[in-house]
N, C-alpha and C positions, 0 to 999 in steps of 0.2 A: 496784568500787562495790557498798554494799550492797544489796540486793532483797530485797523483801517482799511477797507475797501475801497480802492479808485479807480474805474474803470475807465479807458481811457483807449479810443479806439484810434488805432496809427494813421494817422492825414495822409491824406493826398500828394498835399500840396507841403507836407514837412512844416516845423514850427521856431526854427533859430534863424537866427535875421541874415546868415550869408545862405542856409539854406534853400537855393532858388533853383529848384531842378525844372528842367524842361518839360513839366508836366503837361502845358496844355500844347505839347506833340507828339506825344505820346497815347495810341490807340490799344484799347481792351478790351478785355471782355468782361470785367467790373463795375468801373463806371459808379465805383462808391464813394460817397464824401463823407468825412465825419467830421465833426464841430471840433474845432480845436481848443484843444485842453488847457486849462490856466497851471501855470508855473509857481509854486512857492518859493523854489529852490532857493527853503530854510529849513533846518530841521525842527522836528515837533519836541524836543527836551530844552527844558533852561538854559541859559548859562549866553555864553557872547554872542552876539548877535555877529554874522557876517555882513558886510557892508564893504564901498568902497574905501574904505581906509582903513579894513578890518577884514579882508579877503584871509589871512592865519584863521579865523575863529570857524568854527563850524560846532554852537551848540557848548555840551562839556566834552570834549572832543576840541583837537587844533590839528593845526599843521605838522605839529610833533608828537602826533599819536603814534603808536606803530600799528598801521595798518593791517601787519601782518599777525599781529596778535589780538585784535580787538577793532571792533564797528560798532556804530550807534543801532541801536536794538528801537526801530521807529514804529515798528508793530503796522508797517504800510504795504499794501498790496498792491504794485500797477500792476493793471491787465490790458492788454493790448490783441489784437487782431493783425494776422496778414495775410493779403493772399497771393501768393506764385503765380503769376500769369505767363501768358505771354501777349506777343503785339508788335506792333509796329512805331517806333521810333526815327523823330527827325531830329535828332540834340543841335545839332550842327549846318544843317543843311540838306542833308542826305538822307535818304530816307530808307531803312533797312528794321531785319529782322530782330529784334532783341524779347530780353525775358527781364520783368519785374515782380516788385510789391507793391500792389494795390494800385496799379499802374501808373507809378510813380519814378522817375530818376532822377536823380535818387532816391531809394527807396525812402520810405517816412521816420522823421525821429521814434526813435526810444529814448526816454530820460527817465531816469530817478533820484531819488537825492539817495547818498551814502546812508547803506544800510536797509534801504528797502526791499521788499520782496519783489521779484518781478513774475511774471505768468502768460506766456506769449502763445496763442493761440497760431499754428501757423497749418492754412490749407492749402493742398498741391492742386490748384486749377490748372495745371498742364495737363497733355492728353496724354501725351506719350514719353514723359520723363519722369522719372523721379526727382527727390530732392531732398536734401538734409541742411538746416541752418545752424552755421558755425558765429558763436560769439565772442570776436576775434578777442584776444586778452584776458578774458575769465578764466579765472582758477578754477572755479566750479569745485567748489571745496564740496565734498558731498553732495553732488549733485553729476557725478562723470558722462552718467548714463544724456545729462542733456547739452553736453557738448558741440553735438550735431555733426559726425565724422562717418559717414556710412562706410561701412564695413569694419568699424575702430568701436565706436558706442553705441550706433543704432542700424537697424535696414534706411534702407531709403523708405522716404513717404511715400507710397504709393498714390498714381493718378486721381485725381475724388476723394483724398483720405486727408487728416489731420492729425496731428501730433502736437500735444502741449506742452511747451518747454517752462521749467520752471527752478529759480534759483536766486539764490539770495546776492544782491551787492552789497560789495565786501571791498569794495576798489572803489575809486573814484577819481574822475577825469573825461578824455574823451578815447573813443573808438570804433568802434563797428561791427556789423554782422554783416553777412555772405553766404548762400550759397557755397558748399564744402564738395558738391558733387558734379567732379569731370571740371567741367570748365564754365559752369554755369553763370558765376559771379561775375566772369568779364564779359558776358552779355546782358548785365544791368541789375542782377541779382545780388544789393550790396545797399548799404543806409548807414547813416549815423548810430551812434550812439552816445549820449553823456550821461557822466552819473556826477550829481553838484556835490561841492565836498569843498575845501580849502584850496587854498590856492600859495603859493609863496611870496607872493609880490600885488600889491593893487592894481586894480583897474576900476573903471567906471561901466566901460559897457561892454558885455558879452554878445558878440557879432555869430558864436556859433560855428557848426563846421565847415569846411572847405577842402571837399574832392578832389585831389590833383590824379588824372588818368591818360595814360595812351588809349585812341579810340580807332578800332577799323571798321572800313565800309564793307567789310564780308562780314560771314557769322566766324565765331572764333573754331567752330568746327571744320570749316575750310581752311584757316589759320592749322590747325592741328594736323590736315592733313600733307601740310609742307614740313612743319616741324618731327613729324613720324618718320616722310621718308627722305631727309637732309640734314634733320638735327640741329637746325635754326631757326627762330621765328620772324612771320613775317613783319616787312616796316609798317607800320599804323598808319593810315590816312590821315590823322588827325589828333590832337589829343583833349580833353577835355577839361572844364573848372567849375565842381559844383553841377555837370554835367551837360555842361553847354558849352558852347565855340561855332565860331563862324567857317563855312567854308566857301571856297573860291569856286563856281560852279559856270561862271562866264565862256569857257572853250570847251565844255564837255556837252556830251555826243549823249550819256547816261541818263537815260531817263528819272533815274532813281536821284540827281542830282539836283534837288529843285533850288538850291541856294539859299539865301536867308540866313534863319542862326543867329544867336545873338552873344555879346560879349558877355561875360560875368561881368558885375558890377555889385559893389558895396560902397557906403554913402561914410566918412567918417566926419563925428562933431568935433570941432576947431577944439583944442588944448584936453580934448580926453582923452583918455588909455584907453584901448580896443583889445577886446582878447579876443585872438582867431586859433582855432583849432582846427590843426593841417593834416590830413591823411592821405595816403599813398596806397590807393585799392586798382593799380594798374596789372596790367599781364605781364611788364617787363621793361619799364623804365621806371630811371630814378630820378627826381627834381631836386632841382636848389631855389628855394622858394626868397624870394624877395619883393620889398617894395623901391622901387625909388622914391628918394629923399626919404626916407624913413626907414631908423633901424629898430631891430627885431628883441626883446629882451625874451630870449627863455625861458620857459620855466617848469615846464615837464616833457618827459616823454613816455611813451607807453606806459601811462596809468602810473607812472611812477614821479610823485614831485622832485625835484631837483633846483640849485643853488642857484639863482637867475645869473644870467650872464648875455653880456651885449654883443651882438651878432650883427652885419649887417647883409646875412644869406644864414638861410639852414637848408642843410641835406636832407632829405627824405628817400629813406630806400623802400618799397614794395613792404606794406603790411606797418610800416611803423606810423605811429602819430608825433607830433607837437604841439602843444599850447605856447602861442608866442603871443607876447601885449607889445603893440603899438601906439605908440602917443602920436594922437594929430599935432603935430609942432610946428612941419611948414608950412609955406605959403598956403594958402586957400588955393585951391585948380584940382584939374584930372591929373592922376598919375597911374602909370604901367606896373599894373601885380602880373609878376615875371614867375609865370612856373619854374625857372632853368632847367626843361625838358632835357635828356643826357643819357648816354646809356643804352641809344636804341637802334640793333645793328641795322645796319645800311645809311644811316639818315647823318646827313652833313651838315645840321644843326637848323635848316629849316623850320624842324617843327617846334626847336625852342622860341623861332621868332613868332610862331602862327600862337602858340599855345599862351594866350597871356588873357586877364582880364582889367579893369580897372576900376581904383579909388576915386571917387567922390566927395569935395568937402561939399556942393550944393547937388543938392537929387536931380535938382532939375535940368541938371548941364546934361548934353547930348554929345560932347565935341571929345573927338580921340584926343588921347597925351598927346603932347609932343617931348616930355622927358624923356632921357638917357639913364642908364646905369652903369656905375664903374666893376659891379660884382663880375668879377670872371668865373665863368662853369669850371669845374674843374671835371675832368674829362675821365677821371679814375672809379669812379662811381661806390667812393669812398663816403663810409658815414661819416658824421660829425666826432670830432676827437674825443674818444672817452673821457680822458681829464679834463673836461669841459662837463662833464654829464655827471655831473656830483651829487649823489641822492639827497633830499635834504635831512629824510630821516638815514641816518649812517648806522650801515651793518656792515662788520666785517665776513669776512670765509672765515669761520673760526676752524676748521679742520677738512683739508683734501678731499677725506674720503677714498673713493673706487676712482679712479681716471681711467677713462677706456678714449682709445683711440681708435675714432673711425675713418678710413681713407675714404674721399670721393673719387669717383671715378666716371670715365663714359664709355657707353660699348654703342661703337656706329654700327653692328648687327647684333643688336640686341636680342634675347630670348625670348622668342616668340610668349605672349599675352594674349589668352583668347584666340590662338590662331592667326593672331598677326605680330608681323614683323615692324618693330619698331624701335628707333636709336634708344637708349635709355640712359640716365644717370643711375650711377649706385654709390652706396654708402655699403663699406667693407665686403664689395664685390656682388653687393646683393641689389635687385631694383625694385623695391615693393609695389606688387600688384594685389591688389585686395579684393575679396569676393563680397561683393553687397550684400546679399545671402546671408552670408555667416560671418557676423562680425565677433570681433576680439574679445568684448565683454560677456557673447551670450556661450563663448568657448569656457572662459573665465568662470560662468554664473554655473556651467555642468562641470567644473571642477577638472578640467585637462588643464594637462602643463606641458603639453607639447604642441607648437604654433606650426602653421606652413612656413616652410624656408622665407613664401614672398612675400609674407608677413613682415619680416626685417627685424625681429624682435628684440628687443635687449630687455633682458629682466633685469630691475635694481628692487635689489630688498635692505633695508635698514639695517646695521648691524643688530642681534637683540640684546645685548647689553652695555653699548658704549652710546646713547644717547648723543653725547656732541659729534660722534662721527656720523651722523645720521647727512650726510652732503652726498651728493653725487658729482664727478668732474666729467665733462664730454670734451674730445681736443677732435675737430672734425680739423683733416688735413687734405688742402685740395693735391690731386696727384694724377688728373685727368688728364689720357693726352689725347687731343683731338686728332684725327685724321680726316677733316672737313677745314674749310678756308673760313673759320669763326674768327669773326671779330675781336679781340685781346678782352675787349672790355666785359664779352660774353658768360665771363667766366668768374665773375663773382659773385655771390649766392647771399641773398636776404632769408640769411635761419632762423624758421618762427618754433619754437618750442607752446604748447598748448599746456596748461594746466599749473605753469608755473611762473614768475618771473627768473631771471637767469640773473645771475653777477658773471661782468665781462672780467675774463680773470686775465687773457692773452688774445689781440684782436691786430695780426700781421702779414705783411707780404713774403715772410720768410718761413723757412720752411720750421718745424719745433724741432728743438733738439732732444725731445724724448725726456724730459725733466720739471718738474714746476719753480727751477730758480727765478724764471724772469717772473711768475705770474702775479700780479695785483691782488693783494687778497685786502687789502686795508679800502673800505668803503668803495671799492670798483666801481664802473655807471652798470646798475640796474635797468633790465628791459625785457624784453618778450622776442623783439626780431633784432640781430645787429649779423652785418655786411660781410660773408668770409672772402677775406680780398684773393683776387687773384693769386693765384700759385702758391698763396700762404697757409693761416691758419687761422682760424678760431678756437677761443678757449670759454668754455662756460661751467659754470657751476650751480648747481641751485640743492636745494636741503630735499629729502625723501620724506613729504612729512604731508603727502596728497596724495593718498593712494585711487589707481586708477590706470588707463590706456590711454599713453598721453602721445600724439602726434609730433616728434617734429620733420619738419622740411622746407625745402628753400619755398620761398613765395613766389617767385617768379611761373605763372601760372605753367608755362609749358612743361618748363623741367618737373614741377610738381606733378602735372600730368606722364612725364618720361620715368617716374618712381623714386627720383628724388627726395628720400625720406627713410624716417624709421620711426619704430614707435616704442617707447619704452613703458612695460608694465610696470608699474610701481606698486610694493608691497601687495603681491598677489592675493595672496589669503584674506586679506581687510578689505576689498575691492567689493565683492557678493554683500558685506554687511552693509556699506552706504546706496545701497539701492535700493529703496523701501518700495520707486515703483515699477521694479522689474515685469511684472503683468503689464506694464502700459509699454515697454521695449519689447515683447513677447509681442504684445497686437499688433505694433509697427510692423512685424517680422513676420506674422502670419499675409497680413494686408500684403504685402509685399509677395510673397512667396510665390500666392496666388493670381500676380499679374507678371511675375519675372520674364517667363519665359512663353507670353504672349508682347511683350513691345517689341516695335519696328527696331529698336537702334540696339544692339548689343553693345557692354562697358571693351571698348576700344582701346582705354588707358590704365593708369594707376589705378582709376576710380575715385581721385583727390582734385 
């Protein structure tokens, strides 16, 4: 078999072409540059070359491989570096407290081609927080323990420590990594991810990814202290693209206000296809991403290919991605890339006009649009129509399974957490708060089968002799009632399941009627996060065939921090066998142990 080593230390400055983070505003205490890495993204075995007219081919492998039973075996190793900082940040104009990698915002690419190994070295240069790296979308097929879910697969990293995450891609498309701990990733701890693979439709040129965020001018831990004792979160200052935006600092009195700031811009060539890959790593709004004069053809979402189809807006809820290709076909000039910001209580649509950046057919132009858009926001903070999201490889739900329904709910005097009192969400009356300490796996690896209550646990084990009922069905039903003046729109929830993709079986504003007649099982849209609407339901299903302690919960960072969530054990017993490096999750938990209960800040929330 062939082997390959590629070392490949994660930039500064990021390396896809809409990747343009505000890094030289960003102050550290790194100050590291590394040479940035050349791109093959081809694979190393015979067979069809991928090209622009040839985006199906990936190697002997296509676009109609099934993914989920087989990846190209490329025998390659990326290794990368990062480091946890902290610093001071201007994305905007303003100047405040944030946390990075490698004091970069957005953090620096990760790329692979499909089927690579990856090996991610990551150190906590904070003084006084810990931290765990989540890699949003991987299965982590055999590999649970490097999920990066403190109190769920590992301790936190401890201040001056590292941990090396290591794991095979098996997917391919675009997404991200984060910070998993407290609220850390909405203070800047968050980066791309691609992994090159096939595509469904052509294009010419790969622009790369594109950050859509709400941004505020406090830390998000003053954010949390509104939302603990009111149950709301606060309106964002600002929002950002690719992690830049300009702000209006002409009548302020703030010293911290220094103005400047700059738009996001990308350059398109006259009559070629552009692939831009859109993520949605905000605290709590949702975008409708648009260009004027130009529509959108789709053609993935969350790491899962799909049927293209012509748009001329797409949804984006908290934690999902897109790959959309746009053709430069009009006129030569500047035009308005429209976040359609939405979704974000208090705000009367201001910050969807602030939050925009701009296309370029000449680099050299300096001059704002003056185009219009006819896309209307839609104000429901609804995903995009699942019979639009048509997987391209097609699987059906061949069999139900276990359906467990779980109620959401809110307690405005939540049960006290560490000693404090704070609102919480629950999933079937319960509101998970996890202990950093003692996480889920290392209970799992001494062989107990009894969790904390605020664990939240649902165990699913695999029938052991019906193989095709090996499916699990979750019907999460919203049933919360607020006794706070929350916004309508507050209250529908971006659910990210970890370790698996999900087939959307039932995705409504209505309540279930306790039955799977209406449910979708013929090729449903496949995904990782999708939108449970207000007052309604979500329905998911995915197969028990990843054993492990899998996260879900809404992404909306507060509520996630409120204990909105649960975690489901999957096939317990097979769990301890796929961890070959449990001594390296044992030294996390040592390292940790011995600084727990010497940091300034005590875990305040969830812990997520």
């Amino acid at each position: 078999m062939k082997f390959l080593v590629v070392s490949l230390f994660a930039l500064v400055c990021g390396s896809a072409a809409l990747a343009t983070p505000a890094n030289s505003s960003v102050s550290s205490s790194s100050g590291q540059h590394h040479p940035k890495p050349h791109h093959p993204h081809q694979p190393l075995d015979s067979g069809c070359k991928n090209g622009p007219k040839s985006r199906n081919c990936w190697g002997k492998h296509s676009i109609d491989t099934n993914y989920y039973e087989t990846a190209p075996d490329t025998g390659v190793t990326r290794e990368y570096w990062l480091s946890v900082e902290e610093g001071i940040c201007n994305n905007d104009g303003y100047k405040r407290y944030c946390q990075t990698f490698n004091g970069s915002f957005p953090g620096p690419l990760i790329w692979a081609n499909w089927g690579d190994n990856l090996v991610i070295h990551v150190t906590n240069n904070m003084k006084t927080n810990g931290t765990a790296i989540h890699w949003h979308g991987l299965h982590q097929r055999g590999s649970v323990e490097y999920d990066g879910v403190p109190g769920v697969t590992q301790c936190p990293i401890a201040p001056g420590k590292s941990l090396t995450y290591k794991f095979r891609v098996t997917q391919y498309g675009t997404t991200w990594y984060h910070s998993h701990f407290s609220l850390q990733y909405t203070e800047g701890l968050f980066g791309p991810m691609i992994f090159y693979g096939p595509t469904t439709a052509n294009y010419d040129e790969d622009l790369g990814t594109l950050f859509l965020q709400d941004w505020d001018h406090d830390t998000a831990w003053h954010g949390w202290e509104n939302v603990a004792s009111k149950g709301a979160g606060p309106l964002p200052a600002n929002g950002l693209i690719n992690g830049t935006n300009t702000f209006d600092c002409k009548n302020s009195t703030d010293t911290n206000c220094l103005g400047g700031g700059k738009k996001f811009s990308a350059t398109f060539k006259k009559g070629k296809k552009h692939l831009i890959r859109i993520i949605n790593n905000s605290a709590d709004a949702h975008f409708q991403f648009s260009i004027d004069g130009h529509s959108l053809i789709v053609v993935s979402n969350d790491l899962v290919p799909i049927k293209p189809f012509k748009t001329q807006s797409v949804r984006v809820s908290i934690g999902q991605r897109y790959d959309v290709i746009v053709e430069a076909n009009a006129k030569p000039g500047d035009y308005w890339l429209r976040s359609g910001m939405s979704c974000v209580p208090g705000d009367t649509g201001a910050l969807r006009e602030r939050v925009t950046g701009i296309i370029r057919y000449d680099k050299k132009s300096k001059a704002d649009p003056k185009t219009t858009s006819d896309v209307v926001v839609d104000e429901t903070c609804s995903d995009e129509d699942p019979k639009k999201l048509v997987p391209h490889v097609a699987l059906d739900v061949t069999h139900m399974g276990e359906i467990v329904q779980s109620d959401l709910g809110f307690k405005p005097n939540g049960t006290p957490a560490e000693g404090q009192n704070w609102f919480q969400w629950t999933l079937n009356n319960s509101s998970l708060v996890l202990d950093w300490h003692d996480p889920t796996l290392e209970r799992i690896f001494d062989r107990q089968s009894i969790f904390p209550t605020k664990y939240n646990v649902i165990k699913a084990e695999p029938p052991a002799t019906a193989p095709a009922s090996k499916w699990f069905t979750l019907v999460i039903q919203s049933n919360e009632i607020l006794l706070t003046p929350l916004p309508s729109h507050s209250l529908t929830h971006p659910i990210h399941l970890h370790g698996h993709d999900f087939w959307v079986l039932s995705q409504s504003k209505a309540k279930w009627d306790g039955t799977p007649r209406g449910f979708n099982t013929k090729n449903p849209a496949r995904r990782d996060t999708a939108m449970l609407p207000a007052g309604g339901h979500l329905a998911i299903a995915f197969q028990l065939d990843n054993p492990g302690a899998w996260l879900v919960h809404c992404h909306i960072a507060w509520h996630a921090g409120q204990g909105l969530s649960l975690e489901f054990v999957e096939s317990q017993g097979r769990i301890a066998l796929g961890m070959p490096d449990h001594h390296v999750f044992q030294q996390t938990c040592r390292e940790w142990d011995a600084v727990r209960n010497k940091m300034p800040f005590p875990q305040h929330d969830s812990g997520i």
